[in-house]
Chimera marker file (.cmm) of the C-alpha trace (Angstrom):
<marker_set name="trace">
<marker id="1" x="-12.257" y="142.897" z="11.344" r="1" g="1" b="0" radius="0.5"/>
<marker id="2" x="-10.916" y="139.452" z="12.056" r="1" g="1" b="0" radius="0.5"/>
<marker id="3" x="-8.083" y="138.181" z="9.943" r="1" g="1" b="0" radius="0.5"/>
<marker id="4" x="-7.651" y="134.962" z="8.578" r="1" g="1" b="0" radius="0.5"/>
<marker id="5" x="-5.820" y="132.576" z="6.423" r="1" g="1" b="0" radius="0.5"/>
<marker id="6" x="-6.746" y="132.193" z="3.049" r="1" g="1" b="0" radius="0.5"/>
<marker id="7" x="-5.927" y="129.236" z="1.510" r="1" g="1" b="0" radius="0.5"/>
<marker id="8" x="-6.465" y="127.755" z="-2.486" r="1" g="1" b="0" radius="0.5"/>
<marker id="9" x="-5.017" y="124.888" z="-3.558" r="1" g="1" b="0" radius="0.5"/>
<marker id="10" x="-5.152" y="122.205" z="-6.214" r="1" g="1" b="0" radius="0.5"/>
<marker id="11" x="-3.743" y="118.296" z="-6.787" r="1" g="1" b="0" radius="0.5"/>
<marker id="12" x="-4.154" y="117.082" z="-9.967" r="1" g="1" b="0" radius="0.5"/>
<marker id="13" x="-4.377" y="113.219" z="-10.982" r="1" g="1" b="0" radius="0.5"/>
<marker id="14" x="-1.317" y="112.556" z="-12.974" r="1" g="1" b="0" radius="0.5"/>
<marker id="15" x="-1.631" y="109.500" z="-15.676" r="1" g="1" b="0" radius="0.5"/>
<marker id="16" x="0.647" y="107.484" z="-17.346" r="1" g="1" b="0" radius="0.5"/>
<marker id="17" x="0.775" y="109.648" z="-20.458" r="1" g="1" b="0" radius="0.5"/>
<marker id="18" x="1.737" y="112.486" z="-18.104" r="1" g="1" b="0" radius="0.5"/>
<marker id="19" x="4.372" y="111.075" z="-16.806" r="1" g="1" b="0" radius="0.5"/>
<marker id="20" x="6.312" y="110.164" z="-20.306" r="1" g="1" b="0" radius="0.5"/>
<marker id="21" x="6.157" y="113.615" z="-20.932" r="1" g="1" b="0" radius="0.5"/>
<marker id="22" x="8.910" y="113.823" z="-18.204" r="1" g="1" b="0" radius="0.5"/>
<marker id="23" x="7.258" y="117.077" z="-16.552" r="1" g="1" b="0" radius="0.5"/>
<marker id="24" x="3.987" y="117.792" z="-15.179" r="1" g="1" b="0" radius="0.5"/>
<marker id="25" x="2.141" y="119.474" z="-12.437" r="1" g="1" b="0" radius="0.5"/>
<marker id="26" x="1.117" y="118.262" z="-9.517" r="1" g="1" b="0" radius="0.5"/>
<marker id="27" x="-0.042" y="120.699" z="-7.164" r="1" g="1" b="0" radius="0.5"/>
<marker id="28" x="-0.946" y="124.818" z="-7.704" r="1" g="1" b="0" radius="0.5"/>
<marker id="29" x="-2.002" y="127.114" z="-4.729" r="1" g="1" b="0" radius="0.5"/>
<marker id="30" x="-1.862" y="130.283" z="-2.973" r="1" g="1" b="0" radius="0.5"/>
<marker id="31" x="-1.824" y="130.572" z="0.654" r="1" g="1" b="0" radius="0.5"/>
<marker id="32" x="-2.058" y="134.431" z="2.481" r="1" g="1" b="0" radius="0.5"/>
<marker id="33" x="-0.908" y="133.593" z="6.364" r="1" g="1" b="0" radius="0.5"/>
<marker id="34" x="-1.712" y="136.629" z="8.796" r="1" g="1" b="0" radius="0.5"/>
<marker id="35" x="0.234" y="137.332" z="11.817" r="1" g="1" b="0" radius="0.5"/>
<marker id="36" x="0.112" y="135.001" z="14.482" r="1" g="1" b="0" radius="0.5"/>
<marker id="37" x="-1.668" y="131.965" z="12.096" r="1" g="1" b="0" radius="0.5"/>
<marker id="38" x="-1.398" y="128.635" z="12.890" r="1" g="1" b="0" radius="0.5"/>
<marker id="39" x="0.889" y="127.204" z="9.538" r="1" g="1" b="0" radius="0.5"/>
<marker id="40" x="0.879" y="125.454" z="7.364" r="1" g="1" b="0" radius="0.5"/>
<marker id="41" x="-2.796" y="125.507" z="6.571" r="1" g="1" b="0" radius="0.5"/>
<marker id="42" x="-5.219" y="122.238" z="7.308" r="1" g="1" b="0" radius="0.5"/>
<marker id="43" x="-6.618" y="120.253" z="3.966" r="1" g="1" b="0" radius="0.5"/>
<marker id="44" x="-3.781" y="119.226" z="2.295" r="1" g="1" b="0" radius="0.5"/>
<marker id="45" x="-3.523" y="115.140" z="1.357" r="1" g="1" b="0" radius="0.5"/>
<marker id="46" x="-1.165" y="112.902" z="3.707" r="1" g="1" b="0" radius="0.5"/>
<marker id="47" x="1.809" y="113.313" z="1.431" r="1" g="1" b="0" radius="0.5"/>
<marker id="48" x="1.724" y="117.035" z="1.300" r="1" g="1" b="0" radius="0.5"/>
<marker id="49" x="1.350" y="118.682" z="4.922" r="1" g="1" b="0" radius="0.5"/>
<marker id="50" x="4.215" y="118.620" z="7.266" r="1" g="1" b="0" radius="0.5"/>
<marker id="51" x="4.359" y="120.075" z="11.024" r="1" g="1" b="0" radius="0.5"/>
<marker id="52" x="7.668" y="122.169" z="11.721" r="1" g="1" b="0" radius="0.5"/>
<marker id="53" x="9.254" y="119.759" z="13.772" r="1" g="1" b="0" radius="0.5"/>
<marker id="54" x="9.338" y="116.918" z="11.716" r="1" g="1" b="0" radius="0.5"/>
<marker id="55" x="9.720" y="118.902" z="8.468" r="1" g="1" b="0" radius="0.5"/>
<marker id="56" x="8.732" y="116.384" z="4.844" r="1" g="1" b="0" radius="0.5"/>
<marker id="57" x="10.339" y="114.371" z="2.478" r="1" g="1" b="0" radius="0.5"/>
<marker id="58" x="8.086" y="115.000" z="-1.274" r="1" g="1" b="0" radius="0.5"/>
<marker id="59" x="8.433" y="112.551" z="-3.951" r="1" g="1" b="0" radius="0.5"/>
<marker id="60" x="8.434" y="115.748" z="-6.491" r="1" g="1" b="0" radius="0.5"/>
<marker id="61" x="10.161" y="119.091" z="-7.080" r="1" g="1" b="0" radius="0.5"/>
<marker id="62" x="7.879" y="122.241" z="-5.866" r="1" g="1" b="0" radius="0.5"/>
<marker id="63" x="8.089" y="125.418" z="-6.535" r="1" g="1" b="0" radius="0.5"/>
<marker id="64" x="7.231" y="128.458" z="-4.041" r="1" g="1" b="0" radius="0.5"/>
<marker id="65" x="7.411" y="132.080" z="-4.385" r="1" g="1" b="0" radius="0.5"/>
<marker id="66" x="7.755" y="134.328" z="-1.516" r="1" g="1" b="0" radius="0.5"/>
<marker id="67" x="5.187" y="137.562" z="-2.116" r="1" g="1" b="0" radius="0.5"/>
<marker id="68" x="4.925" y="139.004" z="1.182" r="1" g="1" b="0" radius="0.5"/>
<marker id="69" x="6.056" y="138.286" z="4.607" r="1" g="1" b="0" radius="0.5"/>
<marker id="70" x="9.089" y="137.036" z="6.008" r="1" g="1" b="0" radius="0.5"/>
<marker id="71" x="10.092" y="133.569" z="6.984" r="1" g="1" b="0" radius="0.5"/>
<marker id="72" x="12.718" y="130.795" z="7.548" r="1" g="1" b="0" radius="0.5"/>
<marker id="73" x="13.985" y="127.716" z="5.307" r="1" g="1" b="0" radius="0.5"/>
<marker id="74" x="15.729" y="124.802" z="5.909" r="1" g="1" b="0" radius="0.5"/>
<marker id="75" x="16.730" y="121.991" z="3.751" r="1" g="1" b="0" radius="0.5"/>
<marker id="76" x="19.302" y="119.216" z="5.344" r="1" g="1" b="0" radius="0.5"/>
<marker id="77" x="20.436" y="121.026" z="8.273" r="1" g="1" b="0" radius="0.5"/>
<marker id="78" x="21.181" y="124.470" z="6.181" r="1" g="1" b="0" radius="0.5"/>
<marker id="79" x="19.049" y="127.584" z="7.294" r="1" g="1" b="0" radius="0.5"/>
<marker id="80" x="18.127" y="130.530" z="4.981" r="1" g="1" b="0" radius="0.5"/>
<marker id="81" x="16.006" y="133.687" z="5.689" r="1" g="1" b="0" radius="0.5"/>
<marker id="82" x="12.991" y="134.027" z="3.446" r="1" g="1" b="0" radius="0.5"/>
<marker id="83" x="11.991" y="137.709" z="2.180" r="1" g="1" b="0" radius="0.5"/>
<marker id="84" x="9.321" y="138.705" z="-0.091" r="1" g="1" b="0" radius="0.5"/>
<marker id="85" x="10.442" y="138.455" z="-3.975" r="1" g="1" b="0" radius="0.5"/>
<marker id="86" x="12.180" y="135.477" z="-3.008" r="1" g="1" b="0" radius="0.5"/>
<marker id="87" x="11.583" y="131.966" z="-4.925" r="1" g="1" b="0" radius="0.5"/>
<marker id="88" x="12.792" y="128.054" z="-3.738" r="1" g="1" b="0" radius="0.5"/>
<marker id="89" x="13.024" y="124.983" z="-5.180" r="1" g="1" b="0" radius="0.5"/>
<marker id="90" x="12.123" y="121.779" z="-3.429" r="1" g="1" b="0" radius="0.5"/>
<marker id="91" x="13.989" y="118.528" z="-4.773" r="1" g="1" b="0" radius="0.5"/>
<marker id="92" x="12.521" y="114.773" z="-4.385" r="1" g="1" b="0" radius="0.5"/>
<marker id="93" x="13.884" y="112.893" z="-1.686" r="1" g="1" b="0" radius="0.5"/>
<marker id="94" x="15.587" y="116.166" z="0.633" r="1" g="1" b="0" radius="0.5"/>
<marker id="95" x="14.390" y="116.809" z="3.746" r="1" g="1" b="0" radius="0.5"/>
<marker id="96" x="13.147" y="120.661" z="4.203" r="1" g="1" b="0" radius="0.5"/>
<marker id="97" x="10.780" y="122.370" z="6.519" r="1" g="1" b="0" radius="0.5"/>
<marker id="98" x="9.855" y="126.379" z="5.954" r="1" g="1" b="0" radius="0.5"/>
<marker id="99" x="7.164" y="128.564" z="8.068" r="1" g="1" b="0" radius="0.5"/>
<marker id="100" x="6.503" y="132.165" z="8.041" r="1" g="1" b="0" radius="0.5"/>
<marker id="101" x="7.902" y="134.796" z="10.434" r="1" g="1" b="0" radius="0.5"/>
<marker id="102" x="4.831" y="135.070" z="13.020" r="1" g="1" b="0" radius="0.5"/>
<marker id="103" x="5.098" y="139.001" z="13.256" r="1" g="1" b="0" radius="0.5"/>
<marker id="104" x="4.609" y="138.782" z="8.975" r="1" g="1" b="0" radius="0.5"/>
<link id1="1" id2="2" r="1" g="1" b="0" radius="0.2"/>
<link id1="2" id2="3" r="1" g="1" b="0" radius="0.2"/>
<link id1="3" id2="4" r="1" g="1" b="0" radius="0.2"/>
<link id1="4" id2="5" r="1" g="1" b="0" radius="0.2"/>
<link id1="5" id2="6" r="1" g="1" b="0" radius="0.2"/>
<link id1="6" id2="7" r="1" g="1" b="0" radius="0.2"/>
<link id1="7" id2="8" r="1" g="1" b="0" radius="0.2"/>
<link id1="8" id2="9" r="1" g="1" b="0" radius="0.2"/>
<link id1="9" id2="10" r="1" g="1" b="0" radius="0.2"/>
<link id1="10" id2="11" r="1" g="1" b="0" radius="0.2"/>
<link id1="11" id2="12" r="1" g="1" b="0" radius="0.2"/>
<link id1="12" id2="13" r="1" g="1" b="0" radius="0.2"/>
<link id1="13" id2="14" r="1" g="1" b="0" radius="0.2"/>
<link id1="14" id2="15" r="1" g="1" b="0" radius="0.2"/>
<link id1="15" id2="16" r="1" g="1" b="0" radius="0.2"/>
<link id1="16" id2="17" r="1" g="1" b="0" radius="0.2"/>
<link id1="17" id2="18" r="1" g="1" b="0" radius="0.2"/>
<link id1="18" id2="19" r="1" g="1" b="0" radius="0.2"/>
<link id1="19" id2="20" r="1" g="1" b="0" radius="0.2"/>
<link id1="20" id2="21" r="1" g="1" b="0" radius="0.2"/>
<link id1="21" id2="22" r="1" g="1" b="0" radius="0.2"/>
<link id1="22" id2="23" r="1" g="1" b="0" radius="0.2"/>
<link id1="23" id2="24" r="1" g="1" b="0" radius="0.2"/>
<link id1="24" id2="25" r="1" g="1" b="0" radius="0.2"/>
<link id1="25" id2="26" r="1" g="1" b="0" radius="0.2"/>
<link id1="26" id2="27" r="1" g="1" b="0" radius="0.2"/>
<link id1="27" id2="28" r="1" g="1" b="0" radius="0.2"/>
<link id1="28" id2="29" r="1" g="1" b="0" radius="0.2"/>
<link id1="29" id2="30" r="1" g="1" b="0" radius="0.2"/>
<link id1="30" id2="31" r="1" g="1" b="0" radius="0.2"/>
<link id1="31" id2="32" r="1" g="1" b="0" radius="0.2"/>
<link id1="32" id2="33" r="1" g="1" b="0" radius="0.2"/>
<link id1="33" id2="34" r="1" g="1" b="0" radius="0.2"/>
<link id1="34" id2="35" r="1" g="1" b="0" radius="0.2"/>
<link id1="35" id2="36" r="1" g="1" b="0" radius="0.2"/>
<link id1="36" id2="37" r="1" g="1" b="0" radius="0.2"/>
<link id1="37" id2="38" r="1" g="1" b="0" radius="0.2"/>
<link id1="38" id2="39" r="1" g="1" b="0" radius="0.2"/>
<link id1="39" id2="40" r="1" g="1" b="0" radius="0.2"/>
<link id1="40" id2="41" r="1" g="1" b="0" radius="0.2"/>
<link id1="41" id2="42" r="1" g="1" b="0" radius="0.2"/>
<link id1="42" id2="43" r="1" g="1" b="0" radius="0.2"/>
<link id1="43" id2="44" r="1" g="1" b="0" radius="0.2"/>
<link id1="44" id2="45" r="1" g="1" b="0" radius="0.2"/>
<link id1="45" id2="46" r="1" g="1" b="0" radius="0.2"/>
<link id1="46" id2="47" r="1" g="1" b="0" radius="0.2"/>
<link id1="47" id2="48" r="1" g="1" b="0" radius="0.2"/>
<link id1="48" id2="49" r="1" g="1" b="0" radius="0.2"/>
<link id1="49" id2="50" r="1" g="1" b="0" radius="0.2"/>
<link id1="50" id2="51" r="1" g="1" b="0" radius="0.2"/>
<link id1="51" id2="52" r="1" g="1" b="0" radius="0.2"/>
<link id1="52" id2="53" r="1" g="1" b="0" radius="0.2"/>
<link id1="53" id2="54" r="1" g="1" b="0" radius="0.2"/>
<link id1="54" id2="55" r="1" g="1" b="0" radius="0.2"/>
<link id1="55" id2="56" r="1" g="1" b="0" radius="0.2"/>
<link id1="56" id2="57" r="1" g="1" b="0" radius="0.2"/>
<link id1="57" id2="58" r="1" g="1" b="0" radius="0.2"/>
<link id1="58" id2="59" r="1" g="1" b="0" radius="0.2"/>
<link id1="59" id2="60" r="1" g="1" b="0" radius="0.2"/>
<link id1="60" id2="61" r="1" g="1" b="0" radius="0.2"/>
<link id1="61" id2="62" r="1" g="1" b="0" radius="0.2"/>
<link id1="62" id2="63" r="1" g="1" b="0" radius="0.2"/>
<link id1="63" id2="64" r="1" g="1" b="0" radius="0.2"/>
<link id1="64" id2="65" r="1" g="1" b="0" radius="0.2"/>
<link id1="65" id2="66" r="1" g="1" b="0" radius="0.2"/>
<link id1="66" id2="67" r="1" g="1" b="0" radius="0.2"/>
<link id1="67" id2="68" r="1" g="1" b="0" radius="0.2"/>
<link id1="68" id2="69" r="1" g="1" b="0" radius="0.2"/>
<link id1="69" id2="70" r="1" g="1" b="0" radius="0.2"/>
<link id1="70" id2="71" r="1" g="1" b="0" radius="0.2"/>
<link id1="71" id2="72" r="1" g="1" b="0" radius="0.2"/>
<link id1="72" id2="73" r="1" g="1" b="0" radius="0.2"/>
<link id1="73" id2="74" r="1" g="1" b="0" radius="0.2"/>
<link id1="74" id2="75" r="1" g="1" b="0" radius="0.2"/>
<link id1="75" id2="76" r="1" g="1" b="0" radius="0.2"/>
<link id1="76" id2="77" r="1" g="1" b="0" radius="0.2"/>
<link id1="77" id2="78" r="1" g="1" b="0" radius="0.2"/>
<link id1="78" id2="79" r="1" g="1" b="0" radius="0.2"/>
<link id1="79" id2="80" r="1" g="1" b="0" radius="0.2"/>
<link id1="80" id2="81" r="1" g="1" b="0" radius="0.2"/>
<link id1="81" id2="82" r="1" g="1" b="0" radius="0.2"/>
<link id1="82" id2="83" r="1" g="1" b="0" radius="0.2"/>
<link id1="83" id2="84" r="1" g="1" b="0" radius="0.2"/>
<link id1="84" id2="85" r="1" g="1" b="0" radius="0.2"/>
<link id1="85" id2="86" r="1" g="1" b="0" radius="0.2"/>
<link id1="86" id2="87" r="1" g="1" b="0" radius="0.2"/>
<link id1="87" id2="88" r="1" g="1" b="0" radius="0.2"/>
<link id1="88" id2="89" r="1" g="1" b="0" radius="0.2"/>
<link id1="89" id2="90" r="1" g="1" b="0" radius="0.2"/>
<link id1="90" id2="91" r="1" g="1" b="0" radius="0.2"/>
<link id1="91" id2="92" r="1" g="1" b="0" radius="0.2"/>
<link id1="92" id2="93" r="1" g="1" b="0" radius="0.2"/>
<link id1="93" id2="94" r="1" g="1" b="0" radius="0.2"/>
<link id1="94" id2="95" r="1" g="1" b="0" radius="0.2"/>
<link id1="95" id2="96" r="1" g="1" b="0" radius="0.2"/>
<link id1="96" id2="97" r="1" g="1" b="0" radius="0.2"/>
<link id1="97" id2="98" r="1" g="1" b="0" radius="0.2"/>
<link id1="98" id2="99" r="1" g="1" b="0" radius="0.2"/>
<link id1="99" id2="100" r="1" g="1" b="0" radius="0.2"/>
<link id1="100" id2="101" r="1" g="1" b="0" radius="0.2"/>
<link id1="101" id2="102" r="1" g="1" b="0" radius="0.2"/>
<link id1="102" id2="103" r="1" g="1" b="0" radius="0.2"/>
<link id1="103" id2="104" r="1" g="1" b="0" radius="0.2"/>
</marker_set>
């Protein structure tokens, strides 16, 4: 049985009226990354997918939650180690880049 990534993944129009709430949502997915994957995974808008060497900038906060595998962070030149149970925060305007372990 082949493995594969499995990817879901929403962006969500945000209007006016969203915005003077002062928070909304902008994006909500899961992504499952076998061993040995290519990452991140294809179809997300220009603003949104990043390679590893030039990492992103995003014009928002995100959120992601670690549930399996292990991995690597880095925001500004810092590194962290990424295990499952683990959350992040990603702030507007900071550089970061993060990828999975390829043995997890």
């Amino acid at each position: 049985m082949q493995r594969h990534v499995q990817t879901f993944f929403r962006y969500f129009p945000i209007s006016e009226r969203d915005r003077l709430w002062g928070l909304y949502l902008t994006t909500a997915g899961e992504s499952r990354i076998p061993p040995g994957s290519a990452y991140p995974p294809t179809g997300h808008p220009g603003g949104y997918h990043f390679d590893w060497k030039r990492g992103r900038v995003l014009r928002e906060y995100q959120f992601v939650y670690i549930s399996a595998g292990r991995g690597v962070l880095e925001m500004v030149g810092t590194r962290w180690r990424i295990t499952p149970g683990q959350a992040f925060i990603l702030f507007p305007g900071l550089w970061h880049r993060y990828r999975p372990d390829v043995r997890t």
